[in-house]
C-alpha positions in Angstrom: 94.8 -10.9 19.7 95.6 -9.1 16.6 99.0 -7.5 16.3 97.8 -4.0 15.3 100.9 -2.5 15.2 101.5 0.2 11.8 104.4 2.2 11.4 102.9 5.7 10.1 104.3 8.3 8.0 105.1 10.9 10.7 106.3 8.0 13.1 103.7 7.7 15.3 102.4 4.0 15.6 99.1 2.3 16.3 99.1 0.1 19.6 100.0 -3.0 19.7 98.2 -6.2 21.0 99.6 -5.7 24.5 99.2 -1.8 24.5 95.9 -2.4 23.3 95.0 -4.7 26.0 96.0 -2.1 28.2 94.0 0.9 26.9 91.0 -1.2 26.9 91.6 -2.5 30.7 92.2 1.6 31.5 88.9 2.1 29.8 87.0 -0.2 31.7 88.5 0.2 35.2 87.2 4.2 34.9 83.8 2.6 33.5 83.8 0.3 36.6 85.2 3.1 39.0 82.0 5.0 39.2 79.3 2.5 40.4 81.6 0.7 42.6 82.4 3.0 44.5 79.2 4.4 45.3 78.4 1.1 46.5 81.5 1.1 48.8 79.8 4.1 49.8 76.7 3.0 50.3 77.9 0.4 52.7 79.7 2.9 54.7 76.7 4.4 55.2 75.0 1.6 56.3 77.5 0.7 59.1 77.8 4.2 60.2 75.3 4.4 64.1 75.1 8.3 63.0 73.8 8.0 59.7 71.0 5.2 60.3 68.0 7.8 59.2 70.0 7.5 55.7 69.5 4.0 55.8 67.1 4.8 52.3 69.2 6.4 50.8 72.0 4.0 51.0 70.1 1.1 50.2 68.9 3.0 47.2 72.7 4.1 46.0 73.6 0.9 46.7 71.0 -1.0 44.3 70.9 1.6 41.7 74.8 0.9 41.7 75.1 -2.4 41.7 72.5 -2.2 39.0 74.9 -0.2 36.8 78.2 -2.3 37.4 76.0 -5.4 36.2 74.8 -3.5 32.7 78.5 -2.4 32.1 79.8 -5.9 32.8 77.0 -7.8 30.9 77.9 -5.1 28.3 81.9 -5.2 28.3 81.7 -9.3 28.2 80.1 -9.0 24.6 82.0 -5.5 23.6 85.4 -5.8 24.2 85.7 -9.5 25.8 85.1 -13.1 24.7 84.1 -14.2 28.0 80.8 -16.5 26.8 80.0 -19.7 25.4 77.7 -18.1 22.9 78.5 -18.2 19.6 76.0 -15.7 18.1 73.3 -13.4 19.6 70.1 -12.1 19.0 68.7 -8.6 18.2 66.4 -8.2 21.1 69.6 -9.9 23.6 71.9 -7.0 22.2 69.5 -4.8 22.2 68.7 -4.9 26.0 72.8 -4.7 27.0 73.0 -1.3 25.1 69.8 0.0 26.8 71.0 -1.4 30.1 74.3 0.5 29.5 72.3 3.8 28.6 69.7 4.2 31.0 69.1 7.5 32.4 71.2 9.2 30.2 69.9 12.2 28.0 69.6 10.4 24.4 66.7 8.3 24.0 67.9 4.8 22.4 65.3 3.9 19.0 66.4 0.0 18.3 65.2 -0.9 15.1 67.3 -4.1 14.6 66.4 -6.7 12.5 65.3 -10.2 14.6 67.4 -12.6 14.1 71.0 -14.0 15.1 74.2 -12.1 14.3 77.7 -13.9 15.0 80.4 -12.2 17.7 82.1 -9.9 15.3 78.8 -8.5 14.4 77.5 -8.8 17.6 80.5 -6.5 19.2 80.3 -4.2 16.1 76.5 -3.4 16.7 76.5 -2.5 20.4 79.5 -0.4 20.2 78.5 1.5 17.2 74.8 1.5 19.5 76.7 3.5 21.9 79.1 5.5 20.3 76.4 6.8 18.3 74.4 7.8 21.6 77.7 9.0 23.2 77.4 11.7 19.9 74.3 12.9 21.5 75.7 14.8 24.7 72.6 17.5 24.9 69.9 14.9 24.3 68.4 13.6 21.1 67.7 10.2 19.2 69.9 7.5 18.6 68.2 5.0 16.1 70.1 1.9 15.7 68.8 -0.5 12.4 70.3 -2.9 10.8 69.8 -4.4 7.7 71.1 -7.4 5.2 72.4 -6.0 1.7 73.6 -9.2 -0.5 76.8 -10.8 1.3 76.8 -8.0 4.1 75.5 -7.0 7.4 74.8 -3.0 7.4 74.6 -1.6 10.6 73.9 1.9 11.0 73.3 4.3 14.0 72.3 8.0 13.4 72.5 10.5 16.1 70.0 13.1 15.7 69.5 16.5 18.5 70.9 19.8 19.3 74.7 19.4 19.4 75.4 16.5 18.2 79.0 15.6 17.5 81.4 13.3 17.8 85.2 14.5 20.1 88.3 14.7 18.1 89.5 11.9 19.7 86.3 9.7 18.5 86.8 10.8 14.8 90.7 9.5 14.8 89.8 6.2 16.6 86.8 5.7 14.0 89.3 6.5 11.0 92.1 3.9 12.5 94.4 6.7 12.9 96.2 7.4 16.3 95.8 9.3 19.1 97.4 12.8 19.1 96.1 14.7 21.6 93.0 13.9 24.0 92.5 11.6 26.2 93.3 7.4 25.2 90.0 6.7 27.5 87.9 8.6 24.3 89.7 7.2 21.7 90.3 3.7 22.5 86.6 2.2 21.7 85.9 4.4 18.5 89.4 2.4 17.4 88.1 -1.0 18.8 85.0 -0.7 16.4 87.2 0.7 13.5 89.3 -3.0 14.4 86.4 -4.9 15.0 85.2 -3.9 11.2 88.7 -4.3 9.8 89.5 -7.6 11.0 86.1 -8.9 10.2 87.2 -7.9 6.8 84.4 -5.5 7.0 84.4 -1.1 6.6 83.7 1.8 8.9 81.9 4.9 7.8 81.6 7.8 9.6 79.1 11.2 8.5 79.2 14.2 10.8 77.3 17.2 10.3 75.7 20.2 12.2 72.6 17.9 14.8 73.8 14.9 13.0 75.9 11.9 13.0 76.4 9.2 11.1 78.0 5.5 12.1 77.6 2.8 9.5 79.5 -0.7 9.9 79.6 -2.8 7.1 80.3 -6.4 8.2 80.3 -10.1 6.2 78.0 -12.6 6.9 
């Protein structure tokens, strides 16, 4: 991993590879939290003689659970991990672990990405800009996700349209590179992963925010 370390003017410093580990491990133990223990729950359910006429209901928190802890781990392996043999991916592949990820939630995901294959960097560039830009969307709206091949580069751009749109303090300094001031690590740690992810790939991050509207565009090398 990438040493990320930068002294900074004031004296604060970006994480380093071991810190960063760390965040992103924090991250997806509260992302794995949820789901698994609702199936724990579930279970208890099942085993408890006085709680048999739930037996539906169990079996029901139990699947939609185990549902969820499978689209965040299919999701995490390609987002934040290395754990495949693949090499590249393609549009429709990526485009079913961010819908996995977001299903039932109150933005309604528009994939527009171009067929074809697109190497890890991109790969983990696109779905974590596809949900960050979805995560902007915390009343409801659209998040359309399109991507498209200008000379040398890979664009990839998601726009959050709906009523309140916006992205959390902590978002805005991850997605610049900066640190984290104030706010909670657990918001700012993937907005910085994609910011790295761009960097390293000696690619950009932009970032537009205005009133119902936000902006994510990842510029990446082919």
């Amino acid at each position: 991993m990438t040493d990320t370390s930068t002294a900074l003017p004031d004296g604060q410093a970006l994480p380093d590879g071991q810190a960063l580990a760390a965040l992103i491990a924090g991250k997806l133990c509260h992302d794995f939290i949820s789901p698994a223990g609702a199936i724990s729950s579930g279970l208890d359910l099942l085993k408890d003689p006085s709680a048999q006429d739930m037996r539906d209901d169990a079996m029901g928190l139990i699947e939609a659970s185990a549902k969820k802890m499978v689209a965040l781990v299919s999701f995490a392996r390609v987002a934040f991990g290395a754990a495949t043999s693949a090499e590249r991916f393609s549009g429709v592949e990526l485009g079913g672990l961010v819908a996995g990820l977001t299903e039932g939630g109150r933005a309604t995901l528009d994939w527009r990405v171009a067929e074809g294959d697109y190497s890890k960097a991109q790969s983990r560039a696109l779905v974590n800009l596809a949900w960050l830009t979805t995560a902007a969307l915390p009343s409801g709206g659209v998040a359309a996700i399109t991507t498209r091949r200008d000379g040398a580069d890979l664009v990839i751009e998601g726009l959050a349209e709906g009523n309140r749109a916006r992205l959390k303090a902590e978002a805005v300094a991850g997605l610049a590179g900066q640190p984290l001031s104030e706010g909670l690590p657990g918001q700012w740690i993937q907005p910085y992963w994609l910011w790295l992810t761009a960097r390293d790939a000696g690619g950009s991050l932009d970032v537009q925010a205005d009133e119902g509207r936000v902006v994510l565009t990842a510029r990446m090398p082919n």
